[in-house]
Every structure is written in C-alpha cells, then in structure tokens.
C-alpha positions in Angstrom: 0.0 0.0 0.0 1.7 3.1 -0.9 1.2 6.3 1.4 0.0 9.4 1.0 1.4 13.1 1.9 -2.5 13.2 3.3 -1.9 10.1 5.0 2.1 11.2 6.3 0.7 14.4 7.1 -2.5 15.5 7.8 -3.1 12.0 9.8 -0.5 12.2 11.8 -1.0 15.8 12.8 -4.4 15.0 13.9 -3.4 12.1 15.9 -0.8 14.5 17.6 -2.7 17.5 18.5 -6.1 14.9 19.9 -2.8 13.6 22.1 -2.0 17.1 23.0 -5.5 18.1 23.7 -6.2 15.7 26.2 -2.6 16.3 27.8 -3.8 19.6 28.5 -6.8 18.6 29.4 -5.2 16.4 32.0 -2.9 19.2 32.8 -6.1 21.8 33.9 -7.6 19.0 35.9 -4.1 18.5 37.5 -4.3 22.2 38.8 -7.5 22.5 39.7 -7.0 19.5 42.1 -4.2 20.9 43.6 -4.7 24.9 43.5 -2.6 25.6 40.9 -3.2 28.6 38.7 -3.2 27.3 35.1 -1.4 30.3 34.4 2.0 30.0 36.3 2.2 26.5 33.5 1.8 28.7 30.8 5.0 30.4 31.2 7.0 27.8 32.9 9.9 27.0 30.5 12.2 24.0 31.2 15.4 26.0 31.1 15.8 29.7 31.1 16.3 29.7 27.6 13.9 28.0 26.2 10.6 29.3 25.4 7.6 28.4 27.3 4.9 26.2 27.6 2.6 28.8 25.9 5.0 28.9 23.0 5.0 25.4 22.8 1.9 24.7 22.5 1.5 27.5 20.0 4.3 25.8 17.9 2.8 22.6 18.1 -0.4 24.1 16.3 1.3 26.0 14.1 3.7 23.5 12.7 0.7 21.4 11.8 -2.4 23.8 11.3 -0.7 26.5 9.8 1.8 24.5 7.8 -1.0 23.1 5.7 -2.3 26.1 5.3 1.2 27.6 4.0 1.7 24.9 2.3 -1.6 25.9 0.2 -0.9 29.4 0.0 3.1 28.5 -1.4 4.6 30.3 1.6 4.5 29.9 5.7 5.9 32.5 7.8 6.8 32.0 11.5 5.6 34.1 14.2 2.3 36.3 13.2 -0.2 33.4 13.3 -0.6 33.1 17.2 -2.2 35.3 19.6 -1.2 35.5 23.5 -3.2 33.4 25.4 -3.7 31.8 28.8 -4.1 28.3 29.5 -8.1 27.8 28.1 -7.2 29.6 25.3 -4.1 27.2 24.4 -6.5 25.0 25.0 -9.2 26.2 22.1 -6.1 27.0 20.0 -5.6 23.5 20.3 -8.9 22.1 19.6 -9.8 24.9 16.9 -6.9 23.2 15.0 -7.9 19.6 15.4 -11.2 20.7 14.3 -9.6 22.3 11.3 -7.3 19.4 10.1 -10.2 17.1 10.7 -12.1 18.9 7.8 -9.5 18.7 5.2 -10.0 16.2 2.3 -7.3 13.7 1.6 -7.5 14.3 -2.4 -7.2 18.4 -1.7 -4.0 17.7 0.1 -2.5 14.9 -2.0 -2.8 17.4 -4.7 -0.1 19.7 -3.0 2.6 17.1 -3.9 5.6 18.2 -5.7 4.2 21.8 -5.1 6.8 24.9 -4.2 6.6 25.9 -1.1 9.3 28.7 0.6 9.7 29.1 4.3 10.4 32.6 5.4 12.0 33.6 8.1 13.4 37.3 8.6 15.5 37.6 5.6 16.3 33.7 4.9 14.0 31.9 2.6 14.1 28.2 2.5 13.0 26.6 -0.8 11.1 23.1 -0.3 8.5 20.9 -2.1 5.0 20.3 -0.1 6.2 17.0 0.8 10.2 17.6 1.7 8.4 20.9 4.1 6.5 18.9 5.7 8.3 15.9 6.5 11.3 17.0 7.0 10.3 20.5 8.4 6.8 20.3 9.9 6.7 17.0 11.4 10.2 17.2 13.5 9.5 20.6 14.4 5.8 19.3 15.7 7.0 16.6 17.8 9.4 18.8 19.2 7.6 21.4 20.8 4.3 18.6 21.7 7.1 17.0 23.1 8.2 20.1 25.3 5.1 21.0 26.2 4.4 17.3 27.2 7.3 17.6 29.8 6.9 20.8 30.9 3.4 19.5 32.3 5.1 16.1 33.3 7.8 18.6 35.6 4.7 20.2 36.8 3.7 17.1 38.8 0.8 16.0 35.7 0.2 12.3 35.8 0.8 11.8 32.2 2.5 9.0 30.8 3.7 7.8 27.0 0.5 6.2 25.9 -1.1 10.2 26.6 2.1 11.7 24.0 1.3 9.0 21.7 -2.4 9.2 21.3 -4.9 6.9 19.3 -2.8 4.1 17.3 -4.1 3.2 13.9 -4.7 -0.3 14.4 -5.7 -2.5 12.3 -9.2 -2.8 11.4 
C-alpha cells in the first residue's frame, strides 16, 4: 500500500494535537485538584532559555495547522499566526486546529505534492517541495515542541504517561 502526503501528514498531525488536547486537558484538571493557577504553566519554561509552555503549544499548532495552510498558500511565515493566550485559550487554539485538520480532504491535500513551497523567516528563505516541508520540516519541528510542552506539564507534577504523548494508534481494522 503506498502512502500518502494526506496520509504522512495531515493524519498524523491530527493524531498528535487529539494527544495534545487531552494532555492539556489532564494538565487543567491537574491544577484544579491541587490549586494551581493554570497560568503559572503557561510560562514555565524547562530552562531559562527556552521558550515556554505557551510557546510550545503554540508551535505545536502552528507546525501542523498552519503548515498546511502555507503549504496551500506556497509560503509559511513563522511568528504572526498566534495570539497571546492563557491556558483555556491554548487549549481552544488546540482544539480549533484539530477541528480544522479534521475537515480537510485527503484528495485536496494529495494534490499539493511536488508543489513549491518557501519558508520565510526574517530575511532567509528556504526553498522546499510540499512534501520535503513537511516531512522533513513540519513534522520534526511538531514533535518537538508537543514533546516540550508534554514535559513541561510532566515537571509540573501532571500524571501523564507515554501512551497520553502517543495518542490513538491506527490499528488494524
């Protein structure tokens, strides 16, 4: 059976951020039981360095929500796409996008492949094909920051475990 760049893609970004949305959901009912303001989480960062979980989370929609859409529109450009927010609205951002990917059509996106597609960031433009952005671009970069925001809560004390990163498997039928 040979795969799609629906299939690669879209499919995989949807099994991520359901995965993501329940981590936070886990994460809110984590503070509520123990006082926490959901806030203090949304700018807890795992090193001084790094961004925060806000930012995280923000990336994690972004390199899969907005990707596709860049990847329509021929161009994606980091860092205008995502508002502010506390933790209910990372939360929305999150499920807004699910919501999103979940509509797309697996022919609309299949016909992206072999399409240009430049990355622009500041004055560097990266020249990729749909498929070569998103695999070796969107994906990476979308596992990294689920991944950081999946510790950050899991350094907060959250009972999440593997199986809640993962998400749904495609089993078998």
């Amino acid at each position: 059976m040979a795969l799609s760049l629906y299939d690669v893609s879209v499919t995989s970004f949807l099994q991520t951020l359901t995965a993501l949305e329940g981590v936070l959901a886990k994460g809110l009912a984590h503070c509520e039981a123990k006082g926490i303001d959901p806030g203090e989480i949304v700018e807890t960062r795992i090193y001084p360095d790094m961004m925060p979980f806000r930012f995280q989370v923000q990336s994690a929609v972004f390199h899969s929500v907005v990707a596709i859409q860049g990847v329509k529109a021929g161009e994606v450009q980091p860092g205008r796409h995502m508002p502010d927010t506390g933790y209910a609205g990372l939360q929305k951002l999150v499920s807004d996008g699910r919501a999103g990917l979940a509509s797309l059509k697996a022919d609309e996106i299949n016909a992206l492949e072999g399409k240009d597609v430049v990355f622009k960031l500041g004055e560097t433009a990266l020249q990729f094909t749909a498929e070569g952005f998103l695999l070796s671009f969107s994906i990476p970069n979308l596992h990294f920051h689920a991944t950081t925001a999946y510790d950050i809560l899991r350094g907060k004390g959250v009972h999440i475990g593997k199986r809640d990163y993962i998400g749904r498997l495609r089993l078998k039928p």
